[in-house]
VEXGU-604537 format. One record per residue (C-alpha): x, y, z; residue in three letters; residue number from 1. Coordinates in steps of 0.1 Angstrom, whole numbers, plus 5000, padded with zeros to 4 digits. Each point is the difference from the previous one (the first is absolute). Layout:
BEGIN
[[X; Y; Z]; 'ALA'; NUM]
...
//
This chain:
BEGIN
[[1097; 1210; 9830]; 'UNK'; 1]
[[4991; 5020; 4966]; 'UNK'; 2]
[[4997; 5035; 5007]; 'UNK'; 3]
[[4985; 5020; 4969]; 'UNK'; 4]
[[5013; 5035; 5005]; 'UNK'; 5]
[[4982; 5032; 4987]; 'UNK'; 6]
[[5009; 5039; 5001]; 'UNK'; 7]
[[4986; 5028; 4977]; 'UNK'; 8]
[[5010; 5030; 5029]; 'UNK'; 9]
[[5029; 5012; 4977]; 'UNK'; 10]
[[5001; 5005; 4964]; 'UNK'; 11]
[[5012; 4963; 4997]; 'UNK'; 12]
[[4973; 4972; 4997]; 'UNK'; 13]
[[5013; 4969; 5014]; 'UNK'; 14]
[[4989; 4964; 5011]; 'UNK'; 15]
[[5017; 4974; 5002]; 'UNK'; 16]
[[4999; 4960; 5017]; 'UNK'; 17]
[[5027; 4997; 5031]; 'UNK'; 18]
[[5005; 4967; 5018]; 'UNK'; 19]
[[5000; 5011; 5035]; 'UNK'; 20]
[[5023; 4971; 5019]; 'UNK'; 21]
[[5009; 4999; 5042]; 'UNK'; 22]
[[5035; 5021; 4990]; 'UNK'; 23]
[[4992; 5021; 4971]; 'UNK'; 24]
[[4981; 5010; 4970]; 'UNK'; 25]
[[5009; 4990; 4962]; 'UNK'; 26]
[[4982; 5019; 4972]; 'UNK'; 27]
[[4986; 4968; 4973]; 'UNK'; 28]
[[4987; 5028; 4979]; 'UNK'; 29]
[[4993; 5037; 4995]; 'UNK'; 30]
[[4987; 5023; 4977]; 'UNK'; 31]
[[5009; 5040; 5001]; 'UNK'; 32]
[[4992; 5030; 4978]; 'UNK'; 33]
[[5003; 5034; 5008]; 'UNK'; 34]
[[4967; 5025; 4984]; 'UNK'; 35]
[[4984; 5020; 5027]; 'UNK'; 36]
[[4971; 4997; 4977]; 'UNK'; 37]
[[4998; 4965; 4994]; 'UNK'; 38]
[[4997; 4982; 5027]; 'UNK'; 39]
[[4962; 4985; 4999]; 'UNK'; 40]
[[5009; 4993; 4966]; 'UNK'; 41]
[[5026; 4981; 5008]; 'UNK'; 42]
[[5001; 4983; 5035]; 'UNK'; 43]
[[4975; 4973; 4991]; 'UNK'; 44]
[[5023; 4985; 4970]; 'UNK'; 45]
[[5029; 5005; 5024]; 'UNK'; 46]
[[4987; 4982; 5024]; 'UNK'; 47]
[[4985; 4969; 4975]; 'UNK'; 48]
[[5039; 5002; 4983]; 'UNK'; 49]
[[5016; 4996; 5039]; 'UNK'; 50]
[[4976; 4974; 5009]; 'UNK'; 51]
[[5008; 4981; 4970]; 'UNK'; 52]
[[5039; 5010; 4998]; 'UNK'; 53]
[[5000; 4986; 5035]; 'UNK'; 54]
[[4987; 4965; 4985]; 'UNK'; 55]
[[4968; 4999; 5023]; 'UNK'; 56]
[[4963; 5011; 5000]; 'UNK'; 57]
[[4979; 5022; 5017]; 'UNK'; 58]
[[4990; 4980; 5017]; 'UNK'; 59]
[[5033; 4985; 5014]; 'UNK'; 60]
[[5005; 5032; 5016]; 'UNK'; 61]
[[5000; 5006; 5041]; 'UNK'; 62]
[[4997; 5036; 5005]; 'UNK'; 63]
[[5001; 5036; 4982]; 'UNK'; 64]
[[5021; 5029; 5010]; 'UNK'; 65]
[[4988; 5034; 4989]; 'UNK'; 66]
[[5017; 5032; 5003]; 'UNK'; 67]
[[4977; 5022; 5024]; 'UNK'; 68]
[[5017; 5036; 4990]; 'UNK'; 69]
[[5009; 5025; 5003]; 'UNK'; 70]
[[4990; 5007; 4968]; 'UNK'; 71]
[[4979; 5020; 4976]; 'UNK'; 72]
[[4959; 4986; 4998]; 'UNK'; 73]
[[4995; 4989; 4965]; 'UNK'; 74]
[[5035; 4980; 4999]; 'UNK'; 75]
[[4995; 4988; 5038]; 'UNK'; 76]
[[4959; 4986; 4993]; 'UNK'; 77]
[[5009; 4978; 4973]; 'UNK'; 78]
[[5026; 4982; 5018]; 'UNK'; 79]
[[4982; 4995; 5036]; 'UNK'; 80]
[[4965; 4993; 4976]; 'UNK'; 81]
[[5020; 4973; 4984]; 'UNK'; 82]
[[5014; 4982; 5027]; 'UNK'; 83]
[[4965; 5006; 5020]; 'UNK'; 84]
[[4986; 4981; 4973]; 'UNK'; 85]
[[5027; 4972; 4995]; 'UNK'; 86]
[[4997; 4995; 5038]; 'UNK'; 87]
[[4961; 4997; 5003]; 'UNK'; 88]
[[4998; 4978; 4966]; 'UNK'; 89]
[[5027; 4979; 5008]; 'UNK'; 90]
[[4994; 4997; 5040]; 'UNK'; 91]
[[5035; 5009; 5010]; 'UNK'; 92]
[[5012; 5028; 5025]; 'UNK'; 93]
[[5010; 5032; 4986]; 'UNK'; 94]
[[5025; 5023; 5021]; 'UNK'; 95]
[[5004; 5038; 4995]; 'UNK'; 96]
[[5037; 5010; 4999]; 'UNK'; 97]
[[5011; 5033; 4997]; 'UNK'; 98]
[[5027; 5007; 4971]; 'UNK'; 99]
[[5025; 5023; 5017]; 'UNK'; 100]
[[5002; 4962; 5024]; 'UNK'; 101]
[[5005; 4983; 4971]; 'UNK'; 102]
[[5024; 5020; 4986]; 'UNK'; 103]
[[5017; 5001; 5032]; 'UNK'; 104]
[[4998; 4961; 5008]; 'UNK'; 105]
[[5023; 4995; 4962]; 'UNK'; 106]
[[5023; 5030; 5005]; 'UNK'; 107]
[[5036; 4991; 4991]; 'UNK'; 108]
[[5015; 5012; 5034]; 'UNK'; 109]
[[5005; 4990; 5037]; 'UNK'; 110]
[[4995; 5034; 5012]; 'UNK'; 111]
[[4972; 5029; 5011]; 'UNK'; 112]
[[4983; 5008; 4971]; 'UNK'; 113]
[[4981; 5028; 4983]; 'UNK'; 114]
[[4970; 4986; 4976]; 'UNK'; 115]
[[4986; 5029; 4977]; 'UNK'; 116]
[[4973; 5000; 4970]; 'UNK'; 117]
[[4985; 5022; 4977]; 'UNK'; 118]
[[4966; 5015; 5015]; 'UNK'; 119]
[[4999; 5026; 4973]; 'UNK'; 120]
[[4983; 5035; 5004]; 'UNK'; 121]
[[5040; 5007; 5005]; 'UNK'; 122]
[[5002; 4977; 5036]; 'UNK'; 123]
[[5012; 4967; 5011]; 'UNK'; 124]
[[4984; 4968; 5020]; 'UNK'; 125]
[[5030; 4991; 5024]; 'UNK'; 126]
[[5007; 4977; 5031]; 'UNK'; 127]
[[5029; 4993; 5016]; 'UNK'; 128]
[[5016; 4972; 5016]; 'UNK'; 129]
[[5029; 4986; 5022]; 'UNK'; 130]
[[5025; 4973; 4996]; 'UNK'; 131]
[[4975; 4972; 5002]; 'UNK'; 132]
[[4971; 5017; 4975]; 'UNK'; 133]
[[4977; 5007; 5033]; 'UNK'; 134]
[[4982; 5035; 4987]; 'UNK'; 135]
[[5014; 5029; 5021]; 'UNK'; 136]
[[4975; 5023; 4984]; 'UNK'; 137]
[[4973; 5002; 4975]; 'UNK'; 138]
[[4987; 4988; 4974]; 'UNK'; 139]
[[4996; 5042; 4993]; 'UNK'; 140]
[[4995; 5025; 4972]; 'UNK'; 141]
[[5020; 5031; 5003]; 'UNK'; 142]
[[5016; 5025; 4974]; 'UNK'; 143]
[[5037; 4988; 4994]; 'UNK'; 144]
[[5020; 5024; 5016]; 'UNK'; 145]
[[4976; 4991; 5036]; 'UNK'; 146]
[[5007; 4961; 5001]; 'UNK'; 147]
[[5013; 4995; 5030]; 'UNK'; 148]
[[5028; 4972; 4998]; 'UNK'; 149]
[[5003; 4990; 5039]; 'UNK'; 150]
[[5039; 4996; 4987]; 'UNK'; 151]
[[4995; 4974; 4975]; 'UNK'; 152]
[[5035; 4991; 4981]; 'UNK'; 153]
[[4982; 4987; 4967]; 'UNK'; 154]
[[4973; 5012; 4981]; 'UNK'; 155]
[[4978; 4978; 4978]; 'UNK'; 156]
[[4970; 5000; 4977]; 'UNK'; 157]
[[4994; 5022; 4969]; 'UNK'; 158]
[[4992; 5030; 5014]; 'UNK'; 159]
[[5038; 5005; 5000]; 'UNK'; 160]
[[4998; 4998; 4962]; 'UNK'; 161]
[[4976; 5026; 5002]; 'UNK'; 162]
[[5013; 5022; 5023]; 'UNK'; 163]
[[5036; 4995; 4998]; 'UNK'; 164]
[[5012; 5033; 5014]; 'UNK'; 165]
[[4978; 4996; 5031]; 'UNK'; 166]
[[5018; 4967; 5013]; 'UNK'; 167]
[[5038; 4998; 5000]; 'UNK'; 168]
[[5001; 4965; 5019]; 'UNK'; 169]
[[5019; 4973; 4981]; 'UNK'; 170]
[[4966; 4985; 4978]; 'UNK'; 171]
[[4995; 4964; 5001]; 'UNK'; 172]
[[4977; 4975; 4985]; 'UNK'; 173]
[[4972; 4989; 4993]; 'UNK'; 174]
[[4981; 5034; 4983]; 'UNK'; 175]
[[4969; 4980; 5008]; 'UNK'; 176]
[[4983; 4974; 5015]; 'UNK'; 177]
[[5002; 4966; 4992]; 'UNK'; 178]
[[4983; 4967; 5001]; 'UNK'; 179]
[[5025; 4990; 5023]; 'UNK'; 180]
[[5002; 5029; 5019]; 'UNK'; 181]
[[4965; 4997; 5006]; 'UNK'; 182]
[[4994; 4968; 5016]; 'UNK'; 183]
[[5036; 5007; 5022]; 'UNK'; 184]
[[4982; 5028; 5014]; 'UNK'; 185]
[[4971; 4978; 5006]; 'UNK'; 186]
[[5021; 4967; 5007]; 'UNK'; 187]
[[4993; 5000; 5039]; 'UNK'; 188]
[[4958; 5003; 4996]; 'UNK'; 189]
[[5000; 4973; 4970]; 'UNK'; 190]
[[5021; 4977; 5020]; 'UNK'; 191]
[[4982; 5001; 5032]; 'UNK'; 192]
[[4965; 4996; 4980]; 'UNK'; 193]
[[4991; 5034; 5021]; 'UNK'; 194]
[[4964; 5020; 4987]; 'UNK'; 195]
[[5010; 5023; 4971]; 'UNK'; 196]
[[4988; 5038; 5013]; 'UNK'; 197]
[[4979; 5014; 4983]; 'UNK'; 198]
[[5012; 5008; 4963]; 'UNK'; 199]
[[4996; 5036; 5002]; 'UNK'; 200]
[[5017; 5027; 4977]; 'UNK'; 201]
[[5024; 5025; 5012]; 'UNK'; 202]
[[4998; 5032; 4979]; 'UNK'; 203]
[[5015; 5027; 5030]; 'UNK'; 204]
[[4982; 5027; 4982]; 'UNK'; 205]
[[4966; 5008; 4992]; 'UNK'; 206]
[[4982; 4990; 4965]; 'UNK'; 207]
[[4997; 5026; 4976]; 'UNK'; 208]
[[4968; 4994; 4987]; 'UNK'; 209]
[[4975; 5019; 5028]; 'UNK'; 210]
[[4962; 5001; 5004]; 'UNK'; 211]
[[4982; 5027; 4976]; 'UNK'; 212]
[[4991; 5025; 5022]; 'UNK'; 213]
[[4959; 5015; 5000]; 'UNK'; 214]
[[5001; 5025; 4971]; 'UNK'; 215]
[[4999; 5035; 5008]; 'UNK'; 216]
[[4972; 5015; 4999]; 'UNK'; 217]
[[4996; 5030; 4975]; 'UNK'; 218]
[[4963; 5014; 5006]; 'UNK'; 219]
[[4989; 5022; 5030]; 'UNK'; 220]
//
């Protein structure tokens, strides 16, 4: 099965084609930049320069993986609009995945784990997880110093590059999600041909941009 894999929750824009076999999942191609500010620029040639890396078509895809978030809105849209649109133009099912999952399914280490990104506005998204990456709690948005580890051994994700004074564990990789880790953290659903759920965005925190209020009045 061809997977193709998107994210745009972090400042990285990825995608990327992964062969998703009975025991595993082998990345044939993937494309990575990281620009907070680029990523509708950029995921649609990433994508085309996977697809093609990958030595297959559009078309010879099976499914899309799209980070769900946590993440900022503008970064988050183009990613989830993108895959909406691959799926619904190329009649394949697309499943939502969220990227602390992902970064969690590819994390170099058998043990309970701490996944942390950059929220900005001075916090953190977080989750964390045991031995065998089942979420423990989360996905949640919290000021550094207020993450709650549930004893986690390892901490993960570039939130720790961030905020390096706010978590001591012993860092491992990956910094952020992957094509691969993607479709592991989706493996079971794209196996079993389940229904995707809905592909929904996880922000945590309310937009910024609010409704104009009526305008004051300033005659009696």
């Amino acid at each position: 099965m061809l997977v193709l894999a998107l994210d745009t929750s972090t400042p990285a824009v990825t995608a990327g084609v992964v062969e998703l076999g009975p025991d595993g999942a082998t990345t044939r191609a993937e494309r990575v930049t990281v620009d907070p500010r680029a990523h509708g620029e950029l995921l649609t040639p990433h994508v085309l320069e996977s697809v093609d890396q990958a030595g297959t078509t559009l078309r010879g895809l099976d499914a899309v993986v799209c980070g769900s978030g946590p993440g900022p809105f503008t970064g988050l849209r183009a990613g989830l609009a993108t895959a909406a649109s691959l799926g619904q133009a190329l009649e394949i099912p697309v499943y939502p995945v969220c990227g602390l999952d992902a970064i969690a399914a590819e994390a170099a280490v058998d043990d309970t784990l701490l996944v942390v990104t950059d929220a900005r506005r001075r916090e953190v998204y977080w989750a964390a997880y045991d031995a065998n990456r089942q979420r423990l709690a989360g996905p949640a948005v919290s000021l550094p110093v207020d993450v709650d580890t549930h004893g986690a051994r390892h901490v993960a994700g570039h939130g720790v590059q961030v905020y390096p004074d706010a978590f001591t564990l012993p860092a491992v990789e990956p910094l952020y999600p992957s094509p691969r880790g993607l479709v592991l953290a989706a493996a079971a659903e794209l196996r079993s041909g389940a229904e995707p759920a809905p592909l929904t965005a996880v922000y945590l925190r309310r937009p910024d941009a609010q409704e104009p209020h009526r305008p004051k009045r300033v005659l009696a």
